[in-house]
N, C-alpha and C positions, 0 to 999 in steps of 0.2 A: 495751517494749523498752529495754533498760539501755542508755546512750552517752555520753560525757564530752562537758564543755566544751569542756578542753582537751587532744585527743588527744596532742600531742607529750611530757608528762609524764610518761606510761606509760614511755616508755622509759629511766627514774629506776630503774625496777625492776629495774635491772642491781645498784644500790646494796644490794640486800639480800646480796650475795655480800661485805660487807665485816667484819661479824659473824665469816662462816666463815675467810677470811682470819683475821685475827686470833685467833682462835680454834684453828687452825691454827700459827699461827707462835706462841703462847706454849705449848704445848703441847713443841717444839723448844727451850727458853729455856735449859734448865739442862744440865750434865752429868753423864751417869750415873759415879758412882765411888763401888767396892764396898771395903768397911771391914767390920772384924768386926764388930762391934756392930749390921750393917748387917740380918744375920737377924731381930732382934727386931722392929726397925721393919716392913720386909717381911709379917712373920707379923702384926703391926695392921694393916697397909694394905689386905690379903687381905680384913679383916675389913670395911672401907667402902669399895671400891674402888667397889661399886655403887652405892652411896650418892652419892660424887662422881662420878661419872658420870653420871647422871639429873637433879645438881642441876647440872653443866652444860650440860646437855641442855637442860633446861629455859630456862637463861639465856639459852642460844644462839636457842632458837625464839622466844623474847621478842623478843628485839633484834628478830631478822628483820622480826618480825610489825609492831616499831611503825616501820621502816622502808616496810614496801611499806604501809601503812597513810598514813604520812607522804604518799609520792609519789600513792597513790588521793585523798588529802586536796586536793593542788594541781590534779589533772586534772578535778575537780571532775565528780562521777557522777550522771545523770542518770535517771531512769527517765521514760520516752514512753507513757502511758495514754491511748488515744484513749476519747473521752466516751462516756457512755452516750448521746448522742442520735444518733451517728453511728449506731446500729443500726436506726432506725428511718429514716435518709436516703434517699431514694432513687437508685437506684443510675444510672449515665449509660452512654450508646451512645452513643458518638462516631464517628462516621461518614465516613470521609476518603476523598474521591474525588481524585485525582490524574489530569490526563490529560496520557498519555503517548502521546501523538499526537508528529509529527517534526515539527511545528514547536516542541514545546516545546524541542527542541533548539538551540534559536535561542540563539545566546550571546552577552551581555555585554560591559562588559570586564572582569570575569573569572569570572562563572561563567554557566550555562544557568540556561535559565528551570526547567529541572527540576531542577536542581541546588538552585535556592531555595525550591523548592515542599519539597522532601526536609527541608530544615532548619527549615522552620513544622512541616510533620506531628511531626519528632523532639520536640519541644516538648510537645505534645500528648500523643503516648505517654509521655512522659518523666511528665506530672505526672500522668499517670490516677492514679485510687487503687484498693485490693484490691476485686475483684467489678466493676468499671468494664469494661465489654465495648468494641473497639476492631474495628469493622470497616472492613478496607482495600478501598477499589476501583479500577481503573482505568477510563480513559475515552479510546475510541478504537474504531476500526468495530469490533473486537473485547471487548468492556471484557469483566473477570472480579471473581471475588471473589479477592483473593487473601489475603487473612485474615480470620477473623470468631469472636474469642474472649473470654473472659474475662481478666482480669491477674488469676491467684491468689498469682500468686510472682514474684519477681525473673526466676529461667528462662522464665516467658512474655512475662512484659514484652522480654526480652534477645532470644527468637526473634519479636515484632511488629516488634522493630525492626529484627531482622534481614531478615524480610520487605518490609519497609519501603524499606531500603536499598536490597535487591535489585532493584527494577523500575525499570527499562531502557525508554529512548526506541525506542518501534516504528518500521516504516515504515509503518504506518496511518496512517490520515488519520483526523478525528474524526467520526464518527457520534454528534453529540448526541441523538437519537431513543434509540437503542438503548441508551446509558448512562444517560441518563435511567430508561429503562422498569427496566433491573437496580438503580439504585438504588429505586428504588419498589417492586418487591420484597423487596429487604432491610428496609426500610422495615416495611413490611406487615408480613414476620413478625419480626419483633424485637419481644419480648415487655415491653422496659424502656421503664419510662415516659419518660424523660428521652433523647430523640435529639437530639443535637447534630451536626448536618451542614455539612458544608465541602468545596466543592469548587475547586480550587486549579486554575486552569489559565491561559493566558496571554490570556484572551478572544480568542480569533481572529474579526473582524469577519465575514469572507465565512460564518462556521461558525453565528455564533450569531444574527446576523439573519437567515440565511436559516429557522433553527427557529425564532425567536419569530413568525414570520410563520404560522406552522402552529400552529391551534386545538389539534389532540391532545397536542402539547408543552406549548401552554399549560396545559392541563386536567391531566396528568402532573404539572406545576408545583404545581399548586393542591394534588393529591391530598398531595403529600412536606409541600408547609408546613403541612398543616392537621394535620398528625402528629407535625411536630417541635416541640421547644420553642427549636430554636434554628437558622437557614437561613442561611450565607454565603455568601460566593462573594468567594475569595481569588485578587486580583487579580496575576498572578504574568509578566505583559509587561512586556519595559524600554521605558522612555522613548523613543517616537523609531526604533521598528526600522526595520534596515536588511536587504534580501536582492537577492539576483539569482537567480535559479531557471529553470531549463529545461523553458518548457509544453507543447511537444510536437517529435519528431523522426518527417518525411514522409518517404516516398518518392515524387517525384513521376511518376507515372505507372508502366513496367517500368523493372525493369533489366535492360539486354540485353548479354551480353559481349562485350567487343571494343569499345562502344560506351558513352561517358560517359553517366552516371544523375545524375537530379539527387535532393538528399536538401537537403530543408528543414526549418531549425532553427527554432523561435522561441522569442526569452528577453527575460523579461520583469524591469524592473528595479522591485518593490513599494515602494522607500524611496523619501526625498527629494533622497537623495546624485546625483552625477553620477560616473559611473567612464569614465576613457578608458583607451584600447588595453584591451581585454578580450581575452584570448586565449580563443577557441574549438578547443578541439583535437576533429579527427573522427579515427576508425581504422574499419576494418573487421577484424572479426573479430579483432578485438584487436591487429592491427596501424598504427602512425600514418599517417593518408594527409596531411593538412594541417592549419595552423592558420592560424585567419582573426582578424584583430584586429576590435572592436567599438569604439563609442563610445555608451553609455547615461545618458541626460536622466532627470530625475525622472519617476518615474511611465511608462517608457516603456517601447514593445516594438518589438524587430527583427528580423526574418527575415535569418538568415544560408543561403546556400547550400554545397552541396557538391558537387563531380562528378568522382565516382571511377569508373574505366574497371575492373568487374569481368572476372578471366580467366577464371576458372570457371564453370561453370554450377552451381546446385544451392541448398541453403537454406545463408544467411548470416547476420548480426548487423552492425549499424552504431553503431556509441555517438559520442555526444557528450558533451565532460568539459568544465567551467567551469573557473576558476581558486579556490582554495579561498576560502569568504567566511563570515559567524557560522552559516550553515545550510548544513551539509554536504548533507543528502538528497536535496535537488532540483538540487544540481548535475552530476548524470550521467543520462543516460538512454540506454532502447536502442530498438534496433527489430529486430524477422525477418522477412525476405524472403526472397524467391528472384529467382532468377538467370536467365535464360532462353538458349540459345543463338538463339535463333527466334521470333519470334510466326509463327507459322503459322496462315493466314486462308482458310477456304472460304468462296469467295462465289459464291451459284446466282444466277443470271442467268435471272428467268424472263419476258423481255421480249427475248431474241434479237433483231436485224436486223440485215440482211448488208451496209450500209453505214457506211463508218467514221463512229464515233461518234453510232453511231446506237442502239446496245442498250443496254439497260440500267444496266449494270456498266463500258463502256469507262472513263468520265471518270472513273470508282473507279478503273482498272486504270492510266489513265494517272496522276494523282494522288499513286500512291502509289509505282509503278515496280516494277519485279522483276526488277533487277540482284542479282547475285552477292553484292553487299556491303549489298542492303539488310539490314535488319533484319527487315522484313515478306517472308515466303515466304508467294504467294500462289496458291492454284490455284484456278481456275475452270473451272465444270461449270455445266451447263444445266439448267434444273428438270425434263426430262425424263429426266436422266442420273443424277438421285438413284437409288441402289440398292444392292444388297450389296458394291460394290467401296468405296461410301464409307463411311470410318469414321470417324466425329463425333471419339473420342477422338481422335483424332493430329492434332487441332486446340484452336486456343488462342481462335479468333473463328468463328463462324461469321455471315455476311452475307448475307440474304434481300432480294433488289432483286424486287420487285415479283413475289413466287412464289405462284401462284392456287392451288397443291397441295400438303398439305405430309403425304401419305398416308405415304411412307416414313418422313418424321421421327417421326411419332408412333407407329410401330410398337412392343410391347413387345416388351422385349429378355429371352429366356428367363425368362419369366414376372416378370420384375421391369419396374420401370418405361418406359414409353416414353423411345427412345432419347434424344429431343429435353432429356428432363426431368432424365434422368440424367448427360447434359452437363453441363449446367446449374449442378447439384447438387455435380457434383467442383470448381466453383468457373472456367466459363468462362464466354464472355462471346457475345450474341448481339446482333444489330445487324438493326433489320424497317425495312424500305423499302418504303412502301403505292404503289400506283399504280393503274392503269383496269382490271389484271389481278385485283384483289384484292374479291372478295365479302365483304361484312361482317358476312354471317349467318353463312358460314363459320366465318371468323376467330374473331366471337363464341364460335359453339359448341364449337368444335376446340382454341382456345388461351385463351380467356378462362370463359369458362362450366366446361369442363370439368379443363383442366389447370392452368388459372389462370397461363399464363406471357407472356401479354399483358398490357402496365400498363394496359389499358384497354380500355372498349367500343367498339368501333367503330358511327357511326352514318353521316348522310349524307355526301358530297364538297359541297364550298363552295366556289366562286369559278366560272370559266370557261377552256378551254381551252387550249394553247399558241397557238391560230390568233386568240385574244381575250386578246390579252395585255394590253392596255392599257386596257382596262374595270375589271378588279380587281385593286386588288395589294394585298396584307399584307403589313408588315413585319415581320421577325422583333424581339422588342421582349421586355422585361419578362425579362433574363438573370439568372438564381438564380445567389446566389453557393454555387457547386460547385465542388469539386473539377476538374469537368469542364472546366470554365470559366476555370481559372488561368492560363495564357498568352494568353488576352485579357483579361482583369482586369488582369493586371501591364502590358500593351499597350494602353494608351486608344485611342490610333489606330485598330489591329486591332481594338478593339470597335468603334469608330465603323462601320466599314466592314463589319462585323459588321450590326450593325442598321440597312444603306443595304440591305442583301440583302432582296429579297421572294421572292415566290410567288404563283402565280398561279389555284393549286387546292391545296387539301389536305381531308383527311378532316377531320370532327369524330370528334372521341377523346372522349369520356366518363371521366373520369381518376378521379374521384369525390375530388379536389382541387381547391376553390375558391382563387382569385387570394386568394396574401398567406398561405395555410394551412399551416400545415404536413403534412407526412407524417403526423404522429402524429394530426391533427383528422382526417384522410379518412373516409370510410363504412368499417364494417367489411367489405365485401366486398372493398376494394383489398387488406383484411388489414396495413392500414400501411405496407406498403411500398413506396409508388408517392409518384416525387418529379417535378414537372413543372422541367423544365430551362431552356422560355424557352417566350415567348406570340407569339402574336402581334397585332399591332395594327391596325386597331380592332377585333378582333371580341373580344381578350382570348382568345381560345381557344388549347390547347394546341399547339403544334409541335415539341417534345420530350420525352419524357416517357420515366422510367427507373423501374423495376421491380427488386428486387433477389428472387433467387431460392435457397435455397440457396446456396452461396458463391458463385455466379452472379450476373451482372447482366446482366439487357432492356433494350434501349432501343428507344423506338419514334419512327422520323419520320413523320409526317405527310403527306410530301410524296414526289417520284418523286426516284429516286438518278441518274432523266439528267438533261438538261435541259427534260423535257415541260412537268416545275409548277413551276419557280425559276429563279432567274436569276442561282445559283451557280455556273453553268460558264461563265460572259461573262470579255474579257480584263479588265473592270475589277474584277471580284469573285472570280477565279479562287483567289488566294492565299489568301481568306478558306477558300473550299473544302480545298485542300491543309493548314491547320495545322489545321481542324476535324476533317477525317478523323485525321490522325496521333494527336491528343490525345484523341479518342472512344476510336478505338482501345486506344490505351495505358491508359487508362483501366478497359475493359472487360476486358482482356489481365490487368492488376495485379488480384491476388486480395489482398484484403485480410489475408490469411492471421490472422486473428484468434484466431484457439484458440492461435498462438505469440506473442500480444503479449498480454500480462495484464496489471493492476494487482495492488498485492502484496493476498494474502488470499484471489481469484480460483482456482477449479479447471480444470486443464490437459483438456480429454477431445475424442479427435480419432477419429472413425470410420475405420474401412477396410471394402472389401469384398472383401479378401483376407486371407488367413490370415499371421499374424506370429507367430513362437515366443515362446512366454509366457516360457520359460527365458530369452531374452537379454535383455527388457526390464530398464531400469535407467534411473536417473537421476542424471546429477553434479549438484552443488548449485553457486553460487558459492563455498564453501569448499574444492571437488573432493572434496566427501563422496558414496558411494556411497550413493544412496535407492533404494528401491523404487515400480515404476510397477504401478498396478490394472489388470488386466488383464481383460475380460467378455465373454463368446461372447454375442453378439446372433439373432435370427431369421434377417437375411440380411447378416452380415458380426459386425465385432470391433471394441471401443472398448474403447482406453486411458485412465487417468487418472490427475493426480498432482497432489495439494491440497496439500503441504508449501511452501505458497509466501509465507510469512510474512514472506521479506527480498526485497527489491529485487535486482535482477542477474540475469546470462545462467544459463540451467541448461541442461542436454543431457540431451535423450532420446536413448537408444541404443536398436538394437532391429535385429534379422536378417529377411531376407526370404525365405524358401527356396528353393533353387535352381528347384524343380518348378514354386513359381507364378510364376515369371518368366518360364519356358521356356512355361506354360500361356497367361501373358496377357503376350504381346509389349508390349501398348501400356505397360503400366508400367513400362518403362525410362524412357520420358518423364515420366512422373506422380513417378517415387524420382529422376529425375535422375542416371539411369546415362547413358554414353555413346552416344549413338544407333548408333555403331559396334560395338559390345560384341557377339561370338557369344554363341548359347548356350552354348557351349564354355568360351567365354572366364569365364565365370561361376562362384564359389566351389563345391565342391560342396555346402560346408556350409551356403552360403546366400550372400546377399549384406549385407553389415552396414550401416546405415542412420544417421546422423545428424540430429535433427532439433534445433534451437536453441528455445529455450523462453526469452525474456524476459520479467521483471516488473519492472512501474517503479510509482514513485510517486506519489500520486493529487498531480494537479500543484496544483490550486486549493490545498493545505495551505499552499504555501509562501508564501503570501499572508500576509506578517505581521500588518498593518495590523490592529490590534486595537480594540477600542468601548474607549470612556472610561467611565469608575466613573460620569460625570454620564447617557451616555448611559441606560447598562442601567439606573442607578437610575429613569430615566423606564418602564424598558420593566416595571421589576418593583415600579411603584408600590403595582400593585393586589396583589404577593402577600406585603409586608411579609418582605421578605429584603434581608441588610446586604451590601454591598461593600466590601470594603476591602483593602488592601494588606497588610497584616500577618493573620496567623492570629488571632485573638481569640476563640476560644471561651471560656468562661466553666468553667474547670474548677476544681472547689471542691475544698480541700485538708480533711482530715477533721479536725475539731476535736479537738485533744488539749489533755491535761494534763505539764504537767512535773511532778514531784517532784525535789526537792535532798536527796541523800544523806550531804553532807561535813559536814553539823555534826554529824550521829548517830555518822559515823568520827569527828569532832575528839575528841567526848568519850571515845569509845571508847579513841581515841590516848594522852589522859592517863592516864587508868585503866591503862591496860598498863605502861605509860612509872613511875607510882609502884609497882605491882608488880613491875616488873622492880628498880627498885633499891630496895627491901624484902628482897626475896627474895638479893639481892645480897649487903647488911648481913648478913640472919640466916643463910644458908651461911657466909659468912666468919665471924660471930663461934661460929658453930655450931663450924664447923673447928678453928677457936685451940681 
């Protein structure tokens, strides 16, 4: 490849235009004035005109020549011969994993940590040479290949780095597993001896300890370096990060309109800084309800609260926004709920007596009250009164005090499931109160054996009588921290008084949870889902235990809901009793509505057992872009779904519900959150059009800056001979060439022209005379 020293001298070669000039203007010198005598000369001149014209020609291209000769002579011309041994070189794979996880977002003072990642790899592409294959990857719960080519030409090198350029910080979180395994496939099949691999990301602590702990990582490890000839890992965290990040937004318990919800925040401060007044701003549904100021210490986490009086009933959205800090992503989060106008509560009383506060269910009934303004609408029926007038649906709790028969509940409903189970299933909530009425072979076979909607086996009764009250007591003891359990957790007192309560007989439950287990150790016949909620002492056996069922939750006491086997309705324990019910309740009432709170990456898919028009389904995105929702006819009902959930924020499923199956199935006014007053009449005829809110938030552990140190990971990656450093350093070999110098073969050249021109100069002139 030809190329000068010094390129600015080329533009000397304007200089060659001064020949013509001149040559031009003598041309114009003389003036024309015609004389007789003038014919004869004339009639010679005819005769050499071409003669002097070719030997000016001549003179003229001369000049030229040792002019731009001259100027090629100071720019001094090059010729670039790469060697013969570069052909035999072996050629390089360079391999750039970049992860574009959102904490690489994390900024500086003045650029992200992906922004500096971006300016190592341009390095790298910049100095590949021809036939050097350059593959790009990312790295993050979704990683790709996003280039994997040769550089033949300048135009591929220009679109790698266009590629290069392009990739954008996700809202993923990092899955080193899964980027791992894709690089060790590119690995695998790349054909070129020479891999040089580099992965740039900002070490995130919580990410990478948690995989060097797992063999298969390690082993994936071993398989890449024993294949490359060159393993980095380019260290791409600042000094000393700083973040404040929001790890999760609760709802705690329902939210009932008319009446203040609480919604609890927690933010957590990853840096060493201290930030006072932090504003917290909440809204619903994207309007602002209040902001709370914060004070956060190194290292430290707060729960802030909220309690917004919802008007409406129906499905909502709640966000919480931080104040802007180097990591955007984790400062907003949301959540979807619903709205309730009512918890509405059947509870069967199957322990009847006709003296006050003598049945079953009173100190339930008084407890909870059923005034006009409570919250709780509650009716009660006798377990002999269970029958076709009741209908499970048009209830949010239903309460079993001591019911020896539960024939109606498990009846199927028009060939699909027992009613009891498909309650359950739409996501409500069931509450079992054992007592002297209750056979446990029954139970076993009826709700444990067969339908599985018991947290457990029931076996003998343990302790003694009401009339032997002071022989044995249990104390309620060993409280799991639950959900269930948060207004006595936040209340030390109220727990104290909490576990002074006993009991004087309860069933043994078979829970198939040992003390200290988790749900996920249990026997598989609990199927995982069975979580014991407090023990009791000394025997350690179970006295609450909860079951999650389809969207559903079980709970099961132990004990009688009067006062036969506890000594929860006395005036000194009474209170304990009234905030236990409230918060059970609420508890069981609140569906965790799960299919509308996602993580980004997550697919949306929500069953129905009614028919929804395929034509109106649709999805806004957070940019208010129109997407499409899947739509699938099932066996016995219809599921929707929508995967495009790759950013973070609120989306909306829209979708119509026909006039006919709302007029067919009454109870779904309650279930879509229509107006419990609404006629049939009153009703679109086109249908009735449906809202539901679809959040995705950001997997909160990313925003955990806190990153390993080059000393650390060097221990963890002794044994696989891979370099850490802060700078990109690959070893890219530039291909041996040769120079040739051209300006001494033009100097000579130069002369040689330079005495021919004025030769030829002399002999036209003295040729002329």
């Amino acid at each position: 490849m030809l190329t000068f020293e010094t390129m600015g001298f080329l533009s000397f070669f304007a200089a060659c235009a001064i020949p013509i000039i001149i040559h031009l203007i003598f041309r114009r010198r003389y003036q024309r004035i015609r004389w007789a005598a003038m014919q004869f000369l004339l009639a010679a001149y005819r005769t050499t005109k071409t003669t002097l014209l070719l030997e000016n020609l001549i003179l003229l291209l001369l000049r030229i020549l040792v002019i731009a000769l001259l100027v090629i002579v100071f720019a001094r011309p090059i010729m670039q011969v790469i060697s013969p041994q570069q052909d035999t070189k072996p050629k390089d794979n360079y391999i750039l994993v970049l992860d574009n996880s959102y904490s690489m977002g994390l900024r500086g003072p003045s650029t992200s940590a992906l922004e500096n990642a971006k300016v190592q790899g341009r390095s790298i592409i910049n100095k590949a040479q021809e036939n050097d294959r350059i593959s790009l990857l990312t790295m993050n719960e979704r990683p790709e290949i996003i280039a994997d080519g040769s550089i033949t030409s300048e135009k591929q090198r220009e679109s790698l780095l266009r590629d290069w350029n392009n990739i954008k910080v996700t809202d993923f979180g990092c899955d080193l597993k899964r980027s791992l395994e894709l690089l060790q496939d590119v690995v695998q099949k790349s054909e070129y001896s020479q891999k040089r691999i580099a992965i740039l990301t900002d070490l995130q602590k919580i990410t990478w300890e948690k995989a060097l702990q797992s063999p298969p990582i390690l082993e994936i490890l071993r398989t890449i370096r024993k294949q490359a000839a060159e393993f980095n890992i380019v260290d791409m965290g600042h000094p000393n990060p700083q973040n404040i990040g929001i790890t999760s937004l609760s709802l705690d318990g329902v939210a009932i309109i008319g009446t203040p919800s609480r919604f609890v925040v927690t933010i957590q401060n990853y840096g060493t800084n201290t930030y006072p007044q932090i504003p917290v701003l909440f809204s619903i549904d994207g309007q602002k309800q209040k902001t709370e100021y914060i004070t956060l210490g190194a290292h430290q986490e707060v729960d802030v609260s909220f309690f917004p009086t919802l008007i409406h009933p129906g499905n909502h959205y709640a966000t919480v926004e931080l104040a802007p800090d180097p990591l955007a992503a984790d400062n907003l989060r949301h959540l979807s709920f619903q709205a309730l106008e009512q918890v509405k509560i059947l509870v069967v009383d199957g322990d009847p007596r006709p003296g006050p506060f003598e049945s079953e269910s009173d100190y339930f009934m008084a407890a909870l009250g059923d005034s006009g303004q409570s919250f709780f609408k509650i009716t009660k029926v006798l377990a002999t009164e269970l029958g076709p007038k009741i209908l499970l649906q048009e209830y949010d709790v239903v309460v079993l005090a001591n019911v020896a028969n539960l024939e109606y509940l498990l009846l199927n409903q028009a060939n699909r499931k027992p009613m009891l189970q498909n309650f359950l299933e739409r996501g409500s909530g069931l509450w079992i109160w054992l007592g002297d009425k209750i056979t446990a072979d029954y139970y076993n076979e009826e709700l444990y054996d067969f339908k599985e909607i018991l947290p457990g086996r029931l076996e003998k009764t343990l302790g003694n009588s009401s009339m032997d009250r002071e022989v044995t007591v249990y104390v309620l003891d060993e409280i799991a921290n639950h959900p269930i359990w948060r207004y006595f957790l936040e209340n030390p007192e109220l727990m104290e008084d909490l576990k002074k309560c006993f009991v004087y007989k309860f069933f043994v439950v078979q829970s198939g949870q040992e003390p200290g287990q988790t749900p996920e150790a249990s026997t598989e016949q609990t199927k995982k889902t069975t979580t014991v909620l407090a023990r009791y002492r000394p025997s350690n056996l179970p006295a609450i235990i909860e079951r999650k069922f389809g969207k559903g939750k079980v709970l099961l006491s132990t004990t009688t809901l009067d006062r036969e086997w506890s000594n929860f309705h006395t005036d000194q324990y009474g209170h304990v009793f009234v905030v236990m019910l409230h918060e059970f309740l609420q508890y069981l009432v609140a569906q965790p509505y799960l299919e509308n709170n996602l993580l980004v990456g997550q697919t949306f898919t929500k069953y129905f057992d009614f028919y929804i028009e395929e034509k109106s389904l649709r999805a806004t995105t957070p940019q208010n872009e129109i997407a499409s929702v899947l739509w699938k006819t099932l066996d016995k009902g219809y599921q929707i779904a929508y995967s495009n959930t790759q950013q973070s924020g609120v989306y909306r499923i829209l979708m119509t519900i026909p006039a006919q199956v709302i007029q067919e199935k009454p109870e779904l006014m309650r279930f879509l959150n229509l107006p419990e007053k609404t006629e049939p009449g009153q009703i679109l005829d086109a249908g009735y059009p449906v809202q539901e809110y679809l959040v995705v938030n950001v997997v909160a552990e990313e925003g955990n800056v806190v990153c390993l140190s080059q000393q650390e990971l060097s221990q963890k990656f002794s044994e696989l001979d891979m370099q850490i450093h802060k700078d990109l350093v690959l070893q890219v070999k530039a291909a041996p060439k040769k120079n040739i110098e051209y300006w001494q073969y033009i100097l000579a050249t130069l002369l040689v022209l330079s005495m021919l021109e004025s030769f030829l100069a002399m002999w036209f002139g003295k040729y002329t005379k």
